[in-house]
N, C-alpha and C positions, 0 to 999 in steps of 0.2 A: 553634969548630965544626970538628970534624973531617972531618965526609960533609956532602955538600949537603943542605942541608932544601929542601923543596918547601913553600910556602903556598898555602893555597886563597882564593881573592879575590872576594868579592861586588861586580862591578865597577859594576853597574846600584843600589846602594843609596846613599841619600844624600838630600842636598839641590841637590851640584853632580855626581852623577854623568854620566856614568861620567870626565867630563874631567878632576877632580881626583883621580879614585880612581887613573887611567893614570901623572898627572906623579905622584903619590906612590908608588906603588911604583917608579918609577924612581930617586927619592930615596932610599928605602928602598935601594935595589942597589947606590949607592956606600956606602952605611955597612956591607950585606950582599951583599960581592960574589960570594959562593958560593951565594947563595940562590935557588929557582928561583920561578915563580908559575905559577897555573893561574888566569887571566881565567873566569870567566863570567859571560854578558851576550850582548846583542846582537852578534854577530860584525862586521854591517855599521857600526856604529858603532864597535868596540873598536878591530878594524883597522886603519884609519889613524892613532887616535890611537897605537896602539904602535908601529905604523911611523913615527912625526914621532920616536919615541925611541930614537934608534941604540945606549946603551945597556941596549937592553932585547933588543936581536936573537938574542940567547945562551940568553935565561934565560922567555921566557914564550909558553907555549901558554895559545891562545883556546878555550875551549868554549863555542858556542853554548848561548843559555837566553833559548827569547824572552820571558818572562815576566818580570815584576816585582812586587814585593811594595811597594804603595805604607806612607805613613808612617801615614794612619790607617786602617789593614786591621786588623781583632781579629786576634788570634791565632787564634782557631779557626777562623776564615775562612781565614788565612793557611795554617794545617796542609791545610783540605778543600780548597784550589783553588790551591794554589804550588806541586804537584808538578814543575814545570816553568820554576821561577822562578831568577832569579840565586843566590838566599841556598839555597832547597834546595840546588842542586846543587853551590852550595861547600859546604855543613856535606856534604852525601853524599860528596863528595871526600876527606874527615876520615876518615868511618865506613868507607870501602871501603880504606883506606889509601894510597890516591894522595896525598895530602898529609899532613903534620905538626897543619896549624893552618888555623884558621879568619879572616878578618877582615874587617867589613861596618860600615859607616855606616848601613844600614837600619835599620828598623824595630823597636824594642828587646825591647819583647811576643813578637813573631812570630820573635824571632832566637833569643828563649829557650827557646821555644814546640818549636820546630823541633830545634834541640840538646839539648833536653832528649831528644825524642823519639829522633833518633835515635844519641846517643851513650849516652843511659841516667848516672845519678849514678855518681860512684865508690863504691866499697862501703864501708859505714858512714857515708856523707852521706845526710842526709835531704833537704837543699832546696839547689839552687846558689844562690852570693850574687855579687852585681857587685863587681866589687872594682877602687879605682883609687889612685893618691896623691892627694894634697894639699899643697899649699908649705906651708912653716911657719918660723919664727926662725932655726929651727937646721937645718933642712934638706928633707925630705919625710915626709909619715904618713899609712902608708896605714890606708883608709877603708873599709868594708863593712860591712851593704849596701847598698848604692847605688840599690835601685827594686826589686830582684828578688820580694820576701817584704812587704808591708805588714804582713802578722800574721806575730810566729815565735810561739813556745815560748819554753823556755829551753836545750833541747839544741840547736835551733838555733841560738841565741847563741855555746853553749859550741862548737857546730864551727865558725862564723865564726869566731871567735877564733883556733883550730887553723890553720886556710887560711889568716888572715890573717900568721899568725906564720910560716906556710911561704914566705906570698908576701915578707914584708917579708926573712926571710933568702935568698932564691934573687934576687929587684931589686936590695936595698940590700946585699946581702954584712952584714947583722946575724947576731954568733954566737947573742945571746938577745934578740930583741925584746921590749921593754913592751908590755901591752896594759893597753886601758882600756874599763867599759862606760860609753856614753855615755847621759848622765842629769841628772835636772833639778838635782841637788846632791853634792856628792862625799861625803856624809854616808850610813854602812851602809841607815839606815832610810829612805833617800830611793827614790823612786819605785815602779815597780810590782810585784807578787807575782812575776813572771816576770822582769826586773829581778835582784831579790833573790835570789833561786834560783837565774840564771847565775852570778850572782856567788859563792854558796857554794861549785858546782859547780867553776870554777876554781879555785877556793881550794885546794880540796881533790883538783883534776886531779893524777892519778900524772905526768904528765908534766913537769912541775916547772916548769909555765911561769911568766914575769916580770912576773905578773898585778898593777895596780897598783890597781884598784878601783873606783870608780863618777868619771866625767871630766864636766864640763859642756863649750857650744857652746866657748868660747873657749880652753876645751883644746887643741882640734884646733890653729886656726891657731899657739898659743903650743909645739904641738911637746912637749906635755907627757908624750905615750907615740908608740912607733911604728905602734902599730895600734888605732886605734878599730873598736869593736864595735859595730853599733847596728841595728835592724830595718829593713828595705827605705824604709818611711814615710819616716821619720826622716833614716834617711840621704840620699832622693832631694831631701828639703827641704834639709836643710844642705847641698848639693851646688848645687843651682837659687839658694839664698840668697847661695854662693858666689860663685857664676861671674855673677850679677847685680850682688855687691858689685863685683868687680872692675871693668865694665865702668862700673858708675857712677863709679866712682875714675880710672878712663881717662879718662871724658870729661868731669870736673871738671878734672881736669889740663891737657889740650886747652885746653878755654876760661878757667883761668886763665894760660896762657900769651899766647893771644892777647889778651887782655885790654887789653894796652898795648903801645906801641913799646918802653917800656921791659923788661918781661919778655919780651919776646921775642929781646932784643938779650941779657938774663941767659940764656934758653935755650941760646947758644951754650958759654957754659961749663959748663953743668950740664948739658951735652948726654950725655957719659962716663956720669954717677952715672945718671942715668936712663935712658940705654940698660941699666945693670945690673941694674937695680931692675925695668923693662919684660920683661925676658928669663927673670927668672926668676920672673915671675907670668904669662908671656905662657902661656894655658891649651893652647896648642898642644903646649908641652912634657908636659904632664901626659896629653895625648890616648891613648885605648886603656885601657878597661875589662876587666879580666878574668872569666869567667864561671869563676869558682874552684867547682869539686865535681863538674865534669863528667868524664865518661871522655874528654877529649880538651881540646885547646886551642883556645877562640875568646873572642875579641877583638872588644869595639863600640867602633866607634869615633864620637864625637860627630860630627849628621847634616849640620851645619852648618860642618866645619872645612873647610882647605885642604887643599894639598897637602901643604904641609909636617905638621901636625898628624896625616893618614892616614899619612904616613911613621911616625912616633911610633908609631901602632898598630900597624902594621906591626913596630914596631921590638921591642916590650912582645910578639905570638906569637913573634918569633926566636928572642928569651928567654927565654921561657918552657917553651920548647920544650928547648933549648940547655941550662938546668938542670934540667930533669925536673922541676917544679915536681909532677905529678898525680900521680909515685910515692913524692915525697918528704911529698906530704897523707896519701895512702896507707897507709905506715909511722908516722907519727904518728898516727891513729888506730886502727892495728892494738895501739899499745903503748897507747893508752889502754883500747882496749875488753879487753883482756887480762887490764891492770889491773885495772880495773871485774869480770870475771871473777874473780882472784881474791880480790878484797876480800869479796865475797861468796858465796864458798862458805871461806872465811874467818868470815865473822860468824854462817853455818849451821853450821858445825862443831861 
């Protein structure tokens, strides 16, 4: 990063706000030490906690927002009565250009709700999709969408796809990511009429993407393409299935350790292998969703992590920010609709 970026911060959103949203952006500042923050929240609360953090003294103004956007507020409650709340007046921070970026452990409805409103889509997206990684065999694969869309289309599919291939090369530095649509069999004639028709539509994208074909659930973990495709439903289930498996894998582990004097005395040497194994499913690393198709960057971050894991989301706007990921969506859909343009006054000829 060559100029300081500014982050807009929902300090009051969460499950452990505002105390772990303060120690994470501090964590966020040694990995991003040019980076600047804009708190909003409670002032009389925010206050002391940023002053206990000497290195925050440099790098963060407070804006008052007495309001809060609780976790089960509808969306449209949240748009008619949050003018005044923490998450407004960070997304309005975005929209007025005081900040780069957005990022909030609130409320995921009313985060959407709100960004949608006032950043508006980028042009030639129809619907924003949440977009995050996932660990896998061989490394990470990113996922979308993640809750945003319960119903798409199949043009919706075919631009998640687009976003997902921009996210996976601007994160992972991929020169051409795979993508896959996720589906009940890897078989052409499997699943649904909308399904089917994403899938031709890639097929046949001018863009020449690295489209592998219809992927089931165990694709994802086995890392068999870099960007799974799949509708908001879908995705928010394999996502909650996930993050349930794991923790039930955690705490099998746990209790067959203690289990005996004996495996707990083997714990001491198998201490290594499973701290590595622990580190790179620990979901704190994966933390910070992106809202891919919006005119701006923001970032949710799971309502339940720590500090360290709001660092991560934090970490997921810097960079997104840092590689222009919304003009580089931008330009790949400009060359597709182009395409699409001339094919068809092409086939009227």
């Amino acid at each position: 990063m060559s100029a300081p970026q500014i982050i807009s911060i929902d300090a009051m959103g969460g499950d452990h706000a505002p105390e772990i949203v303060v120690k994470g952006v501090a964590f966020a500042r040694i990995r991003y030490p040019k980076t600047k923050f804009l708190l909003f929240g409670d002032e009389a609360r925010l206050a002391p906690l940023v002053a206990a953090e000497a290195k925050l003294s440099d790098c963060v103004t407070i804006r008052h927002a007495p309001d809060i956007i609780t976790g089960d507020a509808k969306p449209s409650q949240a748009l008619r009565q949050g003018r005044n709340s923490s998450m407004w007046k960070a997304i309005e921070a975005v929209k007025l250009g005081e900040a780069s970026g957005v990022v909030s452990a609130g409320n995921t409805g009313a985060l959407m709700a709100m960004s949608k409103i006032m950043m508006r889509t980028l042009s030639g997206i129809d619907r924003p999709a949440i977009c995050s990684l996932f660990p896998t065999r061989v490394g990470e694969t990113v996922v979308l969408d993640l809750g945003a869309n319960a119903v798409c289309d199949a043009r919706n599919l075919v631009e998640f796809a687009i976003m997902g291939e921009c996210f996976a090369r601007a994160l992972l530095g991929m020169e051409r990511p795979s993508i896959g649509l996720l589906n009940i069999g890897s078989e052409d004639f499997k699943g649904t009429e909308t399904l089917r028709k994403a899938a031709q539509m890639l097929r046949d994208s001018p863009l020449e993407l690295d489209f592998q074909g219809f992927i089931e659930g165990d694709d994802i973990a086995k890392g068999t393409v870099d960007v799974c495709v799949t509708d908001g439903f879908t995705g928010n289930v394999a996502l909650k299935t996930a993050e349930g498996t794991a923790k039930l894998f955690t705490e099998f582990l746990k209790a067959a350790i203690k289990s005996s004097w004996l495996a707990m005395f083997g714990m001491i040497f198998a201490r290594p292998a499973l701290s590595r194994m622990i580190a790179r499913t620990d979901p704190r690393r994966y933390n910070g969703a992106l809202f891919v198709g919006l005119n701006g960057v923001v970032v949710k971050s799971h309502g339940g992590t720590d500090a360290v894991g709001f660092a991560n989301a934090v970490g997921v706007a810097v960079d997104m920010i840092a590689r222009d990921l919304n003009t580089k969506i931008g330009e790949e859909l400009e060359r597709m609709n182009a395409a699409a343009a001339t094919s068809a006054q092409a086939t009227t000829a």
